[in-house]
LUMFI-148199 format. One record per atom (N, C-alpha, C): residue number from 0; residue in one letter; atom name; x, y, z. Coordinates in steps of 0.02 Angstrom, whole numbers. Atoms other than C-alpha are relative to their C-alpha. Example, Ala and Ser with C-alpha at 12.3 -4.5 7.8 and 13.67 -1.06 7.14 Angstrom:
BEGIN
r num=0 residuo=A atomo=N xx=45 yy=-59 zz=0
r num=0 residuo=A atomo=CA xx=615 yy=-225 zz=390
r num=0 residuo=A atomo=C xx=45 yy=60 zz=0
r num=1 residuo=S atomo=N xx=-42 yy=-59 zz=-3
r num=1 residuo=S atomo=CA xx=684 yy=-53 zz=357
r num=1 residuo=S atomo=C xx=-39 yy=55 zz=37
END
This chain:
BEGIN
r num=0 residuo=X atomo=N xx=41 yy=-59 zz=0
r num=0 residuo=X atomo=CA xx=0 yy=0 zz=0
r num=0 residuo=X atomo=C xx=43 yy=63 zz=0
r num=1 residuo=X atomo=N xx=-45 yy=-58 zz=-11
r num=1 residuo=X atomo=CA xx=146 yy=118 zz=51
r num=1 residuo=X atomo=C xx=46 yy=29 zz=-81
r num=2 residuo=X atomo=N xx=-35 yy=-35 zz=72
r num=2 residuo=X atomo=CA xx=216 yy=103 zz=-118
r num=2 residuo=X atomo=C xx=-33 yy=9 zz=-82
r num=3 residuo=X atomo=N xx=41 yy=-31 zz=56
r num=3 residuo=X atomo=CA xx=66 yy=125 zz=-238
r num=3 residuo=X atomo=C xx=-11 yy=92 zz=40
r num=4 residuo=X atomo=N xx=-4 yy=-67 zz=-41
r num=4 residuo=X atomo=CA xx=56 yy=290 zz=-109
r num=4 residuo=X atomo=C xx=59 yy=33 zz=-34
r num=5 residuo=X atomo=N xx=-29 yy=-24 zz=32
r num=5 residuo=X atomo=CA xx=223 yy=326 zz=-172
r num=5 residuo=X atomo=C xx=-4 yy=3 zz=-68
r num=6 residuo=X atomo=N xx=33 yy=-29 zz=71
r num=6 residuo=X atomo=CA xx=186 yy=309 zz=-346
r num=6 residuo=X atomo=C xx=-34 yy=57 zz=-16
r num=7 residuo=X atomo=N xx=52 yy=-85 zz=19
r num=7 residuo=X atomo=CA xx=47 yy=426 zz=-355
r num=7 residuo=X atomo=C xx=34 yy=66 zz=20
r num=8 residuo=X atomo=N xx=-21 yy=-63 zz=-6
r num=8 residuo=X atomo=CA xx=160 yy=534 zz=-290
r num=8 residuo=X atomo=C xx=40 yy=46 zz=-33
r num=9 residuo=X atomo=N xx=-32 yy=-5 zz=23
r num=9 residuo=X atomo=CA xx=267 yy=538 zz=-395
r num=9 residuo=X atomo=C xx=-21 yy=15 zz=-76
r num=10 residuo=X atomo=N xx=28 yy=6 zz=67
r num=10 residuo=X atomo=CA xx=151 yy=536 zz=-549
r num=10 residuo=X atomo=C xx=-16 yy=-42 zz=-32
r num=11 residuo=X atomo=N xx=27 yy=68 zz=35
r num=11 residuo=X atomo=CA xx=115 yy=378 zz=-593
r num=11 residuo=X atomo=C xx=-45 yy=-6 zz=25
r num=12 residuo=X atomo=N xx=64 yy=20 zz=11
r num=12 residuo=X atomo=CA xx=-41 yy=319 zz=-633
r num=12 residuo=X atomo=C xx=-29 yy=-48 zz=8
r num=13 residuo=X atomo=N xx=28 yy=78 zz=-24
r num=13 residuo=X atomo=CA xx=-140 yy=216 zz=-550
r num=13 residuo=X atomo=C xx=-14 yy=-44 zz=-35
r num=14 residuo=X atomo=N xx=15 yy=61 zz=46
r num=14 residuo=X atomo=CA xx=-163 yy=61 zz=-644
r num=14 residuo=X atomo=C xx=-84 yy=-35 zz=34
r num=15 residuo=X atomo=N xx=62 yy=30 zz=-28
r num=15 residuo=X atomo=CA xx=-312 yy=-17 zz=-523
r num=15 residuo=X atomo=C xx=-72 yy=35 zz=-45
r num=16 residuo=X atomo=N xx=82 yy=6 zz=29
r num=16 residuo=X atomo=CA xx=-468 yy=-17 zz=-597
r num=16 residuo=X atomo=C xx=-50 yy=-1 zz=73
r num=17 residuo=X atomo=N xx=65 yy=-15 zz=-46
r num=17 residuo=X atomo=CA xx=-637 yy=59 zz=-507
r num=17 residuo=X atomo=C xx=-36 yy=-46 zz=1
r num=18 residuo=X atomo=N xx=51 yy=46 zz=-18
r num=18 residuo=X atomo=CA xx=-716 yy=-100 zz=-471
r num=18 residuo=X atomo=C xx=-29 yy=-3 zz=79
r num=19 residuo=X atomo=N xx=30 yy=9 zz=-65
r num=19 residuo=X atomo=CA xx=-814 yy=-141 zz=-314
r num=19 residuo=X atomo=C xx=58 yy=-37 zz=53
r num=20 residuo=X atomo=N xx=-74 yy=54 zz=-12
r num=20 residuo=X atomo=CA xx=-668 yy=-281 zz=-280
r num=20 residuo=X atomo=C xx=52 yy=42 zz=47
r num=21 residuo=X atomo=N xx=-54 yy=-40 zz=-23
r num=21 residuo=X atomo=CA xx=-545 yy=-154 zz=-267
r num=21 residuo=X atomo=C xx=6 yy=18 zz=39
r num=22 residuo=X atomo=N xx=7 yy=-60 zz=-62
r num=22 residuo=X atomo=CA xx=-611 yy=-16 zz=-157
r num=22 residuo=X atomo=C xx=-5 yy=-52 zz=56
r num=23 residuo=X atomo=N xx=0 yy=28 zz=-89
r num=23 residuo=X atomo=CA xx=-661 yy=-146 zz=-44
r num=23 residuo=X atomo=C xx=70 yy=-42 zz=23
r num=24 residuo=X atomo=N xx=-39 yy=49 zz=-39
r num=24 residuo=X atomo=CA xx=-514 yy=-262 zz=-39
r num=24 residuo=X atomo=C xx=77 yy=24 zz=9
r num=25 residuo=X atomo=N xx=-82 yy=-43 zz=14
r num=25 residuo=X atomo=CA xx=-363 yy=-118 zz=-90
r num=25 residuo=X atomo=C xx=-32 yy=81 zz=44
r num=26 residuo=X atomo=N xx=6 yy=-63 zz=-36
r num=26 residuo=X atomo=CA xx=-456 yy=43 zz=-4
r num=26 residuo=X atomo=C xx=-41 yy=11 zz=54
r num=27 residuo=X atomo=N xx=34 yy=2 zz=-57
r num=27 residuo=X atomo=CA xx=-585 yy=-5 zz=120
r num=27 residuo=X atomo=C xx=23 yy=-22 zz=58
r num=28 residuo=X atomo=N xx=0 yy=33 zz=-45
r num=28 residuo=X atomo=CA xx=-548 yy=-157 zz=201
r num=28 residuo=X atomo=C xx=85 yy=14 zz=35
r num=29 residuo=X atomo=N xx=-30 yy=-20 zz=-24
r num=29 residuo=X atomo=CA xx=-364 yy=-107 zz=248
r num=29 residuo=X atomo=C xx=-7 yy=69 zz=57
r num=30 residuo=X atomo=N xx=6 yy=-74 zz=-40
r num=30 residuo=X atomo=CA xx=-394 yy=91 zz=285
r num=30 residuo=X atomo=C xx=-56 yy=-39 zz=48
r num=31 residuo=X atomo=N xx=36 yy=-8 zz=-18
r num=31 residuo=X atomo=CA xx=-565 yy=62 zz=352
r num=31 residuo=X atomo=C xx=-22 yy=-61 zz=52
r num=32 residuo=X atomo=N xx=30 yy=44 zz=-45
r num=32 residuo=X atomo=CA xx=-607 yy=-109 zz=406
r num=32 residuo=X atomo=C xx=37 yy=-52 zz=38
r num=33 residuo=X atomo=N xx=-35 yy=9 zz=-88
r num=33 residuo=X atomo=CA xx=-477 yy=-149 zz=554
r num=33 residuo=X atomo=C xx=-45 yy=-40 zz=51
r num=34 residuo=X atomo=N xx=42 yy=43 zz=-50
r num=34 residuo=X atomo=CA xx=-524 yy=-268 zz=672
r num=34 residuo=X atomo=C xx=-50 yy=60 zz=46
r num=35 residuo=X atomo=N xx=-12 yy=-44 zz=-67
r num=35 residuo=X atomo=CA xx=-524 yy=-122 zz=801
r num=35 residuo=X atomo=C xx=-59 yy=61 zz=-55
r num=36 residuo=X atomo=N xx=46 yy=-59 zz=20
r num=36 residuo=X atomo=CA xx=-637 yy=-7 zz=678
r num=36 residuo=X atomo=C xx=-72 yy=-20 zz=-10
r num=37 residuo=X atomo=N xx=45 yy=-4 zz=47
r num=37 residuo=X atomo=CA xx=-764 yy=-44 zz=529
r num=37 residuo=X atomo=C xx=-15 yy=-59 zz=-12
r num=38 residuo=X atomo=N xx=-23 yy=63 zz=31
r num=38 residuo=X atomo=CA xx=-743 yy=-258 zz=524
r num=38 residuo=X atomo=C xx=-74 yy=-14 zz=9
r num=39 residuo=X atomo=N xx=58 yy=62 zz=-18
r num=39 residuo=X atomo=CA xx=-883 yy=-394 zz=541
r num=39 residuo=X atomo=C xx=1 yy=-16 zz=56
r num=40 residuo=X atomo=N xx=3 yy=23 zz=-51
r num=40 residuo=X atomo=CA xx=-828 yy=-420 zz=703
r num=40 residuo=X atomo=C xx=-12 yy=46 zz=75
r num=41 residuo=X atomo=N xx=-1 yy=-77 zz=-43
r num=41 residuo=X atomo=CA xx=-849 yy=-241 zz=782
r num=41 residuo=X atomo=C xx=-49 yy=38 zz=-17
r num=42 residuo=X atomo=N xx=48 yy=-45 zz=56
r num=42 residuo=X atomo=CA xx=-964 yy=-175 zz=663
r num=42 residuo=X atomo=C xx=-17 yy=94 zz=42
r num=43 residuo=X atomo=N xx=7 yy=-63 zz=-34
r num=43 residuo=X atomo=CA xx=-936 yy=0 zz=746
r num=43 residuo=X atomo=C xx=-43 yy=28 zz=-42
r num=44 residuo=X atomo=N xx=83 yy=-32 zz=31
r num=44 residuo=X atomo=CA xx=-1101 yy=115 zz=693
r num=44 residuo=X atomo=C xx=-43 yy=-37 zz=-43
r num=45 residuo=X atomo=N xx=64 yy=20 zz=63
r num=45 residuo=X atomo=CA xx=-1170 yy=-29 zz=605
r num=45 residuo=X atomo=C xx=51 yy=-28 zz=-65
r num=46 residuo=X atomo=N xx=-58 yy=25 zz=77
r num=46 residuo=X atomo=CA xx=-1021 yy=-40 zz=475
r num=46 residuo=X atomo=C xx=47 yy=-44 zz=-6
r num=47 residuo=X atomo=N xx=-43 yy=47 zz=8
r num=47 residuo=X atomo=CA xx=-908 yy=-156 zz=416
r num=47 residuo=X atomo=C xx=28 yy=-16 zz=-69
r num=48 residuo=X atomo=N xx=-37 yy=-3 zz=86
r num=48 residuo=X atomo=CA xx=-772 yy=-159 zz=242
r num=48 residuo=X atomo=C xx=36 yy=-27 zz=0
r num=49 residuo=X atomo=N xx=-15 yy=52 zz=1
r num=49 residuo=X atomo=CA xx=-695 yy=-295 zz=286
r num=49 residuo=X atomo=C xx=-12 yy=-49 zz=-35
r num=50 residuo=X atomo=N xx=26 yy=63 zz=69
r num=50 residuo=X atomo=CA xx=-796 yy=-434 zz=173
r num=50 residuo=X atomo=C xx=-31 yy=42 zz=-55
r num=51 residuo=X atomo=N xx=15 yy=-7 zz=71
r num=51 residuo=X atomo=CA xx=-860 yy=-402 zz=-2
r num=51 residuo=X atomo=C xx=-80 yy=14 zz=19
r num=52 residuo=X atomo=N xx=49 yy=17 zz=-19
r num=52 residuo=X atomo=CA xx=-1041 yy=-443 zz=69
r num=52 residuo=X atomo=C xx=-35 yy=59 zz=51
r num=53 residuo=X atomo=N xx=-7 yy=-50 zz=-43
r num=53 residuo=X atomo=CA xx=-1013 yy=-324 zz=244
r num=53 residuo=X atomo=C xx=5 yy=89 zz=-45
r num=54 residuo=X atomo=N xx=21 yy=-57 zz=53
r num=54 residuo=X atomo=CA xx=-975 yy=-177 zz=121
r num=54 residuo=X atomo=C xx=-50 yy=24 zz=-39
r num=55 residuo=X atomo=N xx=42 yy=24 zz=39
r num=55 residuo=X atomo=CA xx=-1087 yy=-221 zz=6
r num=55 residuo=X atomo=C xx=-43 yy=44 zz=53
r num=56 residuo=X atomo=N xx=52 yy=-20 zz=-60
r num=56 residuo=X atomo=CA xx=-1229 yy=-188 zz=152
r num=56 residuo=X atomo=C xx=26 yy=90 zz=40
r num=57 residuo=X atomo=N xx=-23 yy=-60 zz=-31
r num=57 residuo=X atomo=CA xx=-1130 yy=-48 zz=230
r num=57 residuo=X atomo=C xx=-1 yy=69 zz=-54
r num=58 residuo=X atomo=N xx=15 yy=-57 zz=53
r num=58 residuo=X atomo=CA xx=-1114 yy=62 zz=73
r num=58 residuo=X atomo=C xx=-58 yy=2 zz=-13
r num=59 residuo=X atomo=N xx=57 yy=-4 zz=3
r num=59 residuo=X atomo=CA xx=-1293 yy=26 zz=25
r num=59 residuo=X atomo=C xx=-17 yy=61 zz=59
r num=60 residuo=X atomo=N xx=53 yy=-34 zz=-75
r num=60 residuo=X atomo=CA xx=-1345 yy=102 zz=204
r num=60 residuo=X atomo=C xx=18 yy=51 zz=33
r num=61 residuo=X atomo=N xx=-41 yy=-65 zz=-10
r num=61 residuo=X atomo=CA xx=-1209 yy=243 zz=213
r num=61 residuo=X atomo=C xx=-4 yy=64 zz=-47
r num=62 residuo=X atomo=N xx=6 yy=-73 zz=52
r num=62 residuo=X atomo=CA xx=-1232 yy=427 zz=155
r num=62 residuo=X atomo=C xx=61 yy=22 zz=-40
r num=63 residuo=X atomo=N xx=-64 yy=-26 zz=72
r num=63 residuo=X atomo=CA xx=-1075 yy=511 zz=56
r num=63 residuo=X atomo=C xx=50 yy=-23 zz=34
r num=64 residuo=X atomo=N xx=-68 yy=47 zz=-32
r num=64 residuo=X atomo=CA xx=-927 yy=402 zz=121
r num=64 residuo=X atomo=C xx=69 yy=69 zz=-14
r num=65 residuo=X atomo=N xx=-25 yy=-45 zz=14
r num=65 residuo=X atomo=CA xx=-842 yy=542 zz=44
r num=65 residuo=X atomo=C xx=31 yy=69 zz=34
r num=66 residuo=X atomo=N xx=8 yy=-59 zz=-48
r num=66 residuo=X atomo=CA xx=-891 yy=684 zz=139
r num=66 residuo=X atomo=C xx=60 yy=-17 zz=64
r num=67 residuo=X atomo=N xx=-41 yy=32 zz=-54
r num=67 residuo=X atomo=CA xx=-798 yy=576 zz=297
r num=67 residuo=X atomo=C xx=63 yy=21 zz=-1
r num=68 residuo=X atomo=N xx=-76 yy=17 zz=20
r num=68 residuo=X atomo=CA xx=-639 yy=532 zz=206
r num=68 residuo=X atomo=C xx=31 yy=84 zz=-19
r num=69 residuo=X atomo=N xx=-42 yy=-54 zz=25
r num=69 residuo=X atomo=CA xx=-614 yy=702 zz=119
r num=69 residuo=X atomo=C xx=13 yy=60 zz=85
r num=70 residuo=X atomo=N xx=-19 yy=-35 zz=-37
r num=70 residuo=X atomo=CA xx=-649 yy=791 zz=305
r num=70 residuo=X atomo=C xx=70 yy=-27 zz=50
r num=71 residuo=X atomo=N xx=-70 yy=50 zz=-42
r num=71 residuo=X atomo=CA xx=-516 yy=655 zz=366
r num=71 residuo=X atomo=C xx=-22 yy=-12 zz=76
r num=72 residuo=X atomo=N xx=40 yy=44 zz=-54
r num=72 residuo=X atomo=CA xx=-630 yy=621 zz=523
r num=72 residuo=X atomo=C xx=0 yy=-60 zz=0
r num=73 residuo=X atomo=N xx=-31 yy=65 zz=-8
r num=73 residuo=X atomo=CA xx=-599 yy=454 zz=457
r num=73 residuo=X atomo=C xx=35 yy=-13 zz=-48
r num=74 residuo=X atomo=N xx=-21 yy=41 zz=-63
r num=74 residuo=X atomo=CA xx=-491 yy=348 zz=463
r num=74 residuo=X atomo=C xx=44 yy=67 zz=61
r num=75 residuo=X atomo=N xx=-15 yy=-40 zz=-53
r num=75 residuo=X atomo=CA xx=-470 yy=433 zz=646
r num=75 residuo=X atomo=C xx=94 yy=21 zz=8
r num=76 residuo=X atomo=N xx=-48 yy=10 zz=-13
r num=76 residuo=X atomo=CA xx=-278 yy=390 zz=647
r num=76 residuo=X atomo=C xx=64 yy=31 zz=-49
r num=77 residuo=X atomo=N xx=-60 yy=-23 zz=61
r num=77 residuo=X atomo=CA xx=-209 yy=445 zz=470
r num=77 residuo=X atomo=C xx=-41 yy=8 zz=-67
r num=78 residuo=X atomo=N xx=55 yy=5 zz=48
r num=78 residuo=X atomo=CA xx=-283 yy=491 zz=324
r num=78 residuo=X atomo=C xx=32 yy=-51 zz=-53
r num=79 residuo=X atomo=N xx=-13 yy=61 zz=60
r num=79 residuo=X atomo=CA xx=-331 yy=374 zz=175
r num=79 residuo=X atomo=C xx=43 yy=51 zz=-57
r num=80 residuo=X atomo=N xx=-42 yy=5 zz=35
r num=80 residuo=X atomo=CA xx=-194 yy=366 zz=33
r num=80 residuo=X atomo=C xx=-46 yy=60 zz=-40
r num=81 residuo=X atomo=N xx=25 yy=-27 zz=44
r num=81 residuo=X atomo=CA xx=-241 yy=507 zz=-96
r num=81 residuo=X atomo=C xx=-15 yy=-20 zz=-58
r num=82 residuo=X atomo=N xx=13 yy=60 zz=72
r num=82 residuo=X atomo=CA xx=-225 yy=376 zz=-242
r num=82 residuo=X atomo=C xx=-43 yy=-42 zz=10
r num=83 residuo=X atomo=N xx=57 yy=35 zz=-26
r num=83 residuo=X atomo=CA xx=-343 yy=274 zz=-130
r num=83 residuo=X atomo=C xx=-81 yy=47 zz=0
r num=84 residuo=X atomo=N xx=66 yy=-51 zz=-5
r num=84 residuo=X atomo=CA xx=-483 yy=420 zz=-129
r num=84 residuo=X atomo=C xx=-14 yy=27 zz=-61
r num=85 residuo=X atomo=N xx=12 yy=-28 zz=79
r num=85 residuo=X atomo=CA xx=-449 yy=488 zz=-307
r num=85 residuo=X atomo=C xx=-36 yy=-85 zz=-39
r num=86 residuo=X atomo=N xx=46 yy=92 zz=30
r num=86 residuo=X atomo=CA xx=-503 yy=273 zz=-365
r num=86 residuo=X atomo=C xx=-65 yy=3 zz=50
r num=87 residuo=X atomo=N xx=58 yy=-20 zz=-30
r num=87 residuo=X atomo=CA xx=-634 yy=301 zz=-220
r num=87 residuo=X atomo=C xx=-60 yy=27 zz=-37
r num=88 residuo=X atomo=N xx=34 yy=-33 zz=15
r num=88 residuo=X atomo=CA xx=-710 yy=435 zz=-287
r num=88 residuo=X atomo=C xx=-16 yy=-8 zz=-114
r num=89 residuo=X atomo=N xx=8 yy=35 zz=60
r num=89 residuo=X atomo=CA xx=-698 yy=367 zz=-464
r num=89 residuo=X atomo=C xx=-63 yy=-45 zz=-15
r num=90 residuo=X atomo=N xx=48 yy=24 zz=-17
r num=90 residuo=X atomo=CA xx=-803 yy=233 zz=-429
r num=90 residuo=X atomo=C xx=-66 yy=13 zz=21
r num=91 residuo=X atomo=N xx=76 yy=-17 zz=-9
r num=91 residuo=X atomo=CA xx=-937 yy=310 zz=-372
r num=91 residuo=X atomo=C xx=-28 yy=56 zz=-41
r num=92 residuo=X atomo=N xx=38 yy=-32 zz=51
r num=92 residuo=X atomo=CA xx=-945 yy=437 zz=-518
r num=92 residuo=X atomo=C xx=-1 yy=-60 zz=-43
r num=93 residuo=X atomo=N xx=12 yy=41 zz=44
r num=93 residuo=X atomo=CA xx=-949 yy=291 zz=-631
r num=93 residuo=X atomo=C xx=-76 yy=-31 zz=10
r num=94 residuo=X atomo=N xx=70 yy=30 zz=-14
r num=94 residuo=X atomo=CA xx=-1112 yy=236 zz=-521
r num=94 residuo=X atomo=C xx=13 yy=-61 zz=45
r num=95 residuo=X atomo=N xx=-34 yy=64 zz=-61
r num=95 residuo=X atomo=CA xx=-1019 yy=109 zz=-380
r num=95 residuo=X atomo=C xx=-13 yy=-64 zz=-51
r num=96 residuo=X atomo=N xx=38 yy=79 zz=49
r num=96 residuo=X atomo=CA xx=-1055 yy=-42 zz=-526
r num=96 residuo=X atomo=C xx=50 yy=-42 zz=57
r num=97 residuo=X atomo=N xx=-38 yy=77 zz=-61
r num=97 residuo=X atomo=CA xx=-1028 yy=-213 zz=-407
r num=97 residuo=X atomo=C xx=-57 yy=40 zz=69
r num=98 residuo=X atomo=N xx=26 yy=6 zz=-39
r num=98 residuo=X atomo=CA xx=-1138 yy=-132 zz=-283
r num=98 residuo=X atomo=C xx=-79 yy=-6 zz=24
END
């Protein structure tokens, strides 16, 4: 993760593709779904981006995930990757397809 982070920083271009897959298994379930946060096993407010399934349900039932990430209120500890939020936010202008 630390060194697609460096990439983008550098100018290179993300290669990942905006699938549902992705965000959840390259930008959710790391940043977001932590045992200790967002998982299946904590489901703090209800949420969980940990499984494909848990997401799945959690995005359905969540307002602008966006709004969160861009005020960096979450993740509480560090913010998400900027190459992780620019494919984020990709995805969901495309229309979240996979969800």
């Amino acid at each position: 993760m630390l060194f697609c982070a460096f990439l983008a920083a550098c100018g290179t271009t993300d290669e990942r593709p905006a699938t549902f897959e992705v965000i959840v298994y390259e930008v959710m379930a790391p940043t977001c779904g932590a045992v200790q946060c967002h998982s299946t096993s904590t489901r703090i407010q209800g949420l969980a981006f940990d499984t494909l399934d848990a997401a799945r349900d959690s995005l359905r039932n969540t307002g602008d995930i966006i709004e969160v990430i861009d005020e960096q209120s979450m993740p509480p500890d560090s913010p998400m990757f900027e190459n992780d939020i620019v494919l984020l936010k990709k995805w969901i202008a495309d229309g979240k397809p996979g969800l």
